[in-house]
C-alpha positions in Angstrom: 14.4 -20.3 4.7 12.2 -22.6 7.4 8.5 -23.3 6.8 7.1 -21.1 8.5 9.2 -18.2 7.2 8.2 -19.3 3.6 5.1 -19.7 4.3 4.4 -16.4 5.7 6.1 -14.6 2.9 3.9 -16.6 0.5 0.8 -15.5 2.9 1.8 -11.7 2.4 2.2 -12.0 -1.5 -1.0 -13.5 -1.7 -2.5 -10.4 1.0 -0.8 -7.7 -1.7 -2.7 -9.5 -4.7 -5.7 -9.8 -3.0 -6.3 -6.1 -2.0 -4.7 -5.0 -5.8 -8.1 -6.5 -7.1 -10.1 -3.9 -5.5 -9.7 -1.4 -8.0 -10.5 -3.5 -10.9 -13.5 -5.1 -9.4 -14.9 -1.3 -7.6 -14.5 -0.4 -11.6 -16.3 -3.7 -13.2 -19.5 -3.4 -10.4 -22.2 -0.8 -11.6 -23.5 0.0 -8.2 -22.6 3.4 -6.9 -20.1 3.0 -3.8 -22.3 3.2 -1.4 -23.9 -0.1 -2.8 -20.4 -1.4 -3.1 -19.1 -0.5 0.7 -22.3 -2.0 2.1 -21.7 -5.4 1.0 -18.2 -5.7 0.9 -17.6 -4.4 4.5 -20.9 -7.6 5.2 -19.3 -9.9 3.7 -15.8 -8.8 5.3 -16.9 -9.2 8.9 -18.8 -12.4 8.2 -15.7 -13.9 7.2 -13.5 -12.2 10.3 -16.3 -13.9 12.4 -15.1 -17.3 11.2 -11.6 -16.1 11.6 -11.0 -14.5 14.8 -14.2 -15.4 16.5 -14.2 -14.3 19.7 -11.3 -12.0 19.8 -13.4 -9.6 18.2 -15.1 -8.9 21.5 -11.9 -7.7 22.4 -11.6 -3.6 22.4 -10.9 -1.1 24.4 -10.6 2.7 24.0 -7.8 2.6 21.1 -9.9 0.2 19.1 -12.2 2.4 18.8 -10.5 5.3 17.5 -9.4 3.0 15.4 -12.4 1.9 14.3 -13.6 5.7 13.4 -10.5 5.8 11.4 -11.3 2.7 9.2 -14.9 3.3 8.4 -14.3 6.9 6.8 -11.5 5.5 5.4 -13.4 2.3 3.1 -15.8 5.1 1.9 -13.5 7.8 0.7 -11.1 5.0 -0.8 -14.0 3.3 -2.8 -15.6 6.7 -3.3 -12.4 8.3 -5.1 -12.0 5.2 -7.3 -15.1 5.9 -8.4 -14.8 9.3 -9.4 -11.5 9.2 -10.3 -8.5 6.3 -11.8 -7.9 4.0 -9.5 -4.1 4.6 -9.7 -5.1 8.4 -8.3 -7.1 6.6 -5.5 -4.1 4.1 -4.8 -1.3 5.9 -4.9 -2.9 8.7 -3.0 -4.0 7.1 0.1 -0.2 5.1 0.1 1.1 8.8 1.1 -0.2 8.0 4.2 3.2 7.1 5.3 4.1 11.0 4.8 1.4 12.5 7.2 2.2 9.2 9.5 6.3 10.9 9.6 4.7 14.5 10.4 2.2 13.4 13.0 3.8 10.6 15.0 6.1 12.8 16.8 3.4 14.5 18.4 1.4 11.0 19.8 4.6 8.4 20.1 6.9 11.1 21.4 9.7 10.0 18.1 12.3 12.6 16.4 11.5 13.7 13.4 14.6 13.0 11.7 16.3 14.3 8.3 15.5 10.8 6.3 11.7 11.0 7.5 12.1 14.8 6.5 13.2 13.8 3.2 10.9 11.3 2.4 7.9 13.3 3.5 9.3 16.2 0.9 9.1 13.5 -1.9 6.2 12.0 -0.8 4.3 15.6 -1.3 6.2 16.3 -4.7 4.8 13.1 -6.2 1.4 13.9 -4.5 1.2 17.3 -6.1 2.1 15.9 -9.8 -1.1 13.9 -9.6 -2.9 17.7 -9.3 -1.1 18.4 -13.1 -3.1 16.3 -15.1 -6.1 17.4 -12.9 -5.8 21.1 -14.8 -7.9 19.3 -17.9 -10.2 17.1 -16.5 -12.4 18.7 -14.0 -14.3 16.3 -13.4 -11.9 14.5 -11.7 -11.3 16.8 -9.1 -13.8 15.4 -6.1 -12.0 12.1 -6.2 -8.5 13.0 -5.7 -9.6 15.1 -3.1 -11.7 12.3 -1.5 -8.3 10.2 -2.5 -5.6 12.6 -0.6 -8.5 13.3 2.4 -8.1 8.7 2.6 -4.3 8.7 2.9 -4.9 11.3 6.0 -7.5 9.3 7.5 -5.2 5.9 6.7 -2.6 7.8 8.4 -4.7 8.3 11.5 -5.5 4.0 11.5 -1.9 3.5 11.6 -1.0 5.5 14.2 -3.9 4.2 16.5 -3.1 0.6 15.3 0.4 1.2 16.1 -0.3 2.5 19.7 -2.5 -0.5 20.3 -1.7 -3.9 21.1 -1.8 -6.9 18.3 -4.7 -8.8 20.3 -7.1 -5.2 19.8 -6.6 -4.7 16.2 -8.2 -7.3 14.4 -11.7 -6.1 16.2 -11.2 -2.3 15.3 -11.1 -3.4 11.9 -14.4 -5.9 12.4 -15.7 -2.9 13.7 -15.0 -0.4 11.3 -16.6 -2.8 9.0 -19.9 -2.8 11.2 -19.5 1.2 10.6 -19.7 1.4 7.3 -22.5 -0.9 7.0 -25.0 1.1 9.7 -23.9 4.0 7.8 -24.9 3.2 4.0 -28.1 0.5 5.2 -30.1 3.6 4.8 -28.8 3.5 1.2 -29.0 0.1 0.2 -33.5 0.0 0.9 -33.3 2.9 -1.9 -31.7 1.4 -4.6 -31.9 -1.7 -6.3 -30.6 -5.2 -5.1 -27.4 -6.6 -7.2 -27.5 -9.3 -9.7 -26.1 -12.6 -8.7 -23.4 -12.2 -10.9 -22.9 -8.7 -8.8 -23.0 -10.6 -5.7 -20.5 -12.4 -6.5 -17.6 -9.4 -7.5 -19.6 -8.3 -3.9 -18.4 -11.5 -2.4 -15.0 -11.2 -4.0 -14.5 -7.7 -2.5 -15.9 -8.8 0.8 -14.1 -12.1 1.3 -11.3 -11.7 -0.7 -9.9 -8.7 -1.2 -10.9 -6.7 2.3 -11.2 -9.6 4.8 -9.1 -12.9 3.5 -6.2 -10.1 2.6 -6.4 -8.8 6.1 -6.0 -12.1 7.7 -3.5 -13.4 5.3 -1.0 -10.3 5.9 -1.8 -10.8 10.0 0.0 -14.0 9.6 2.6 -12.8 7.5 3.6 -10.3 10.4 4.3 -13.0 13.0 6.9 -14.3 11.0 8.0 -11.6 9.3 10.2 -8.4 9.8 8.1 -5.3 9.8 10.3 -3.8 6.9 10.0 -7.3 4.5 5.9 -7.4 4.8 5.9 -3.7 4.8 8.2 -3.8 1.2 5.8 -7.2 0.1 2.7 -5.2 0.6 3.9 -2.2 -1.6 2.9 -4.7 -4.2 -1.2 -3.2 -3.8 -0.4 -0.1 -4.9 2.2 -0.9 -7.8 -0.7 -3.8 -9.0 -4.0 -2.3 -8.5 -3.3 0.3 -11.6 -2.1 -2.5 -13.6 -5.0 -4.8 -12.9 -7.5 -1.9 -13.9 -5.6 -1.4 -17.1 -5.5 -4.8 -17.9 -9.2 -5.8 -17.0 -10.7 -2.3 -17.4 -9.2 -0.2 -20.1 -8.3 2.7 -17.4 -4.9 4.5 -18.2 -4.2 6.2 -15.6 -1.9 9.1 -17.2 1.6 9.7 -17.3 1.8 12.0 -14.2 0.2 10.0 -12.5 2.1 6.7 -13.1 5.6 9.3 -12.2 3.8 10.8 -9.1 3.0 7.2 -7.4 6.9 5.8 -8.4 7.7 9.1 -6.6 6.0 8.1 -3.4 6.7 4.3 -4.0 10.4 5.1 -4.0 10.1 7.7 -1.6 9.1 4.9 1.1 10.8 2.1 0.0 14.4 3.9 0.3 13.5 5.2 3.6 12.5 1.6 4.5 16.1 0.6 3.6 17.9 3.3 5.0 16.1 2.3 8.4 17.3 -0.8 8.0 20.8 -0.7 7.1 21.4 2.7 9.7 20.4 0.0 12.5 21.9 -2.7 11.8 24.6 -3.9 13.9 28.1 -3.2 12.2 30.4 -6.7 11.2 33.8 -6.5 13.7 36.7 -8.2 11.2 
């Protein structure tokens, strides 16, 4: 394994880790979400200023589409983790990849074919056991909507990220950011200012978590096959329950836990059976 090939897969672990914190911290802060998205998406585009300075200024048409695909989607994600585990949250927007397989043939002209079909049938049977635990806690029920409604809109970003080029994306995503934080200022003058000891789990989610693990997994894709980062970033959703459990107390149920392997496995398989369809077979 060269340097650089190390180094990026080292850059991707730590991009996985990074946005896995989100739940815990969203948890730990008492500000409401609005509060929360406010801040972190400031702090996130102050620190993609530093980053990718002036190729933020690059956009075009794509970017922007883009861009009103990544603001609704910080707001329902941090939304649902508040009304709801963090695990629903999670592992709800990661069926993204499902409504990706049902809606790409229609804007990048691809076959649906019987693996995607598969893996879009699992996907939806682990989404609907998260609805089974649902039945006795009502209360629940506006955040895994909000958390299903995220892995549409997620589904949307990729698909406009996808059809883009790599030079645009970094600046729908500094964009997005500038979204969500013209759309809650109104909030933030009503409510109360965070502690310094807020500011700084604000600062975490900001620099760390949304913008450092952006830039760190943008690295990580130079280097690295699209199915290796892709299988090294399933790491978020399999360590942002754990994190919560750990640092929060939050069990996130048992049909829960068996809905997100569902969809976990789901995509990793089909990631595999990608690969090993198209790779090139060994003459003896």
């Amino acid at each position: 394994m060269d340097i650089y090939r190390s180094r990026a897969v080292l850059m991707t672990v730590a991009a996985a880790v990074f946005w896995s914190t989100g739940g815990l911290i969203i948890k730990i802060l008492p500000q409401d979400a609005f509060t929360i998205l406010f801040y972190r998406s400031l702090y996130a585009a102050i620190l993609f200023i530093f980053i990718f300075r002036k190729s933020l200024l690059r956009i075009n048409k794509i970017s922007i589409v883009s861009s009103l695909f990544y603001a609704p989607l910080l707001i329902l994600f941090v939304s649902a983790t508040k009304l709801t585990t963090a695990a629903n949250a999670i592992f709800l927007q990661y069926s993204a990849p499902a409504f990706v397989l049902l809606l790409e043939p229609y804007f990048n002209k691809v076959r649906l074919t019987k693996i995607n079909i598969v893996t879009v049938i699992l996907c939806f049977t682990g989404m609907c056991l998260f609805f089974v635990e649902q039945f006795s806690k009502p209360d629940n029920w506006l955040g895994i909507w909000l958390a299903l409604l995220s892995g549409i809109v997620l589904a949307g970003l990729l698909i406009s990220q996808k059809m883009n080029k790599p030079d645009y994306q970094p600046g729908a995503v500094f964009w997005g950011n500038i979204l969500v934080c013209l759309f809650t200022l109104p909030h933030v003058f009503q409510v109360a200012a965070p502690t310094m000891e807020d500011h700084f789990y604000l600062l975490l989610l900001g620099f760390g978590q949304l913008g450092l693990g952006y830039a760190l997994f943008v690295y990580g894709q130079r280097y690295l096959p699209a199915l290796e980062s892709s299988l090294i970033g399933m790491l978020e959703p399999i360590l942002n329950p754990v994190w919560v459990f750990i640092g929060y107390g939050e069990n996130p149920g048992l049909w829960a836990i068996i809905g997100g392997l569902i969809i976990i496995g789901a995509l990793i398989l089909r990631m595999y059976w990608i690969e090993v369809k198209n790779k090139p077979m060994m003459s003896g």
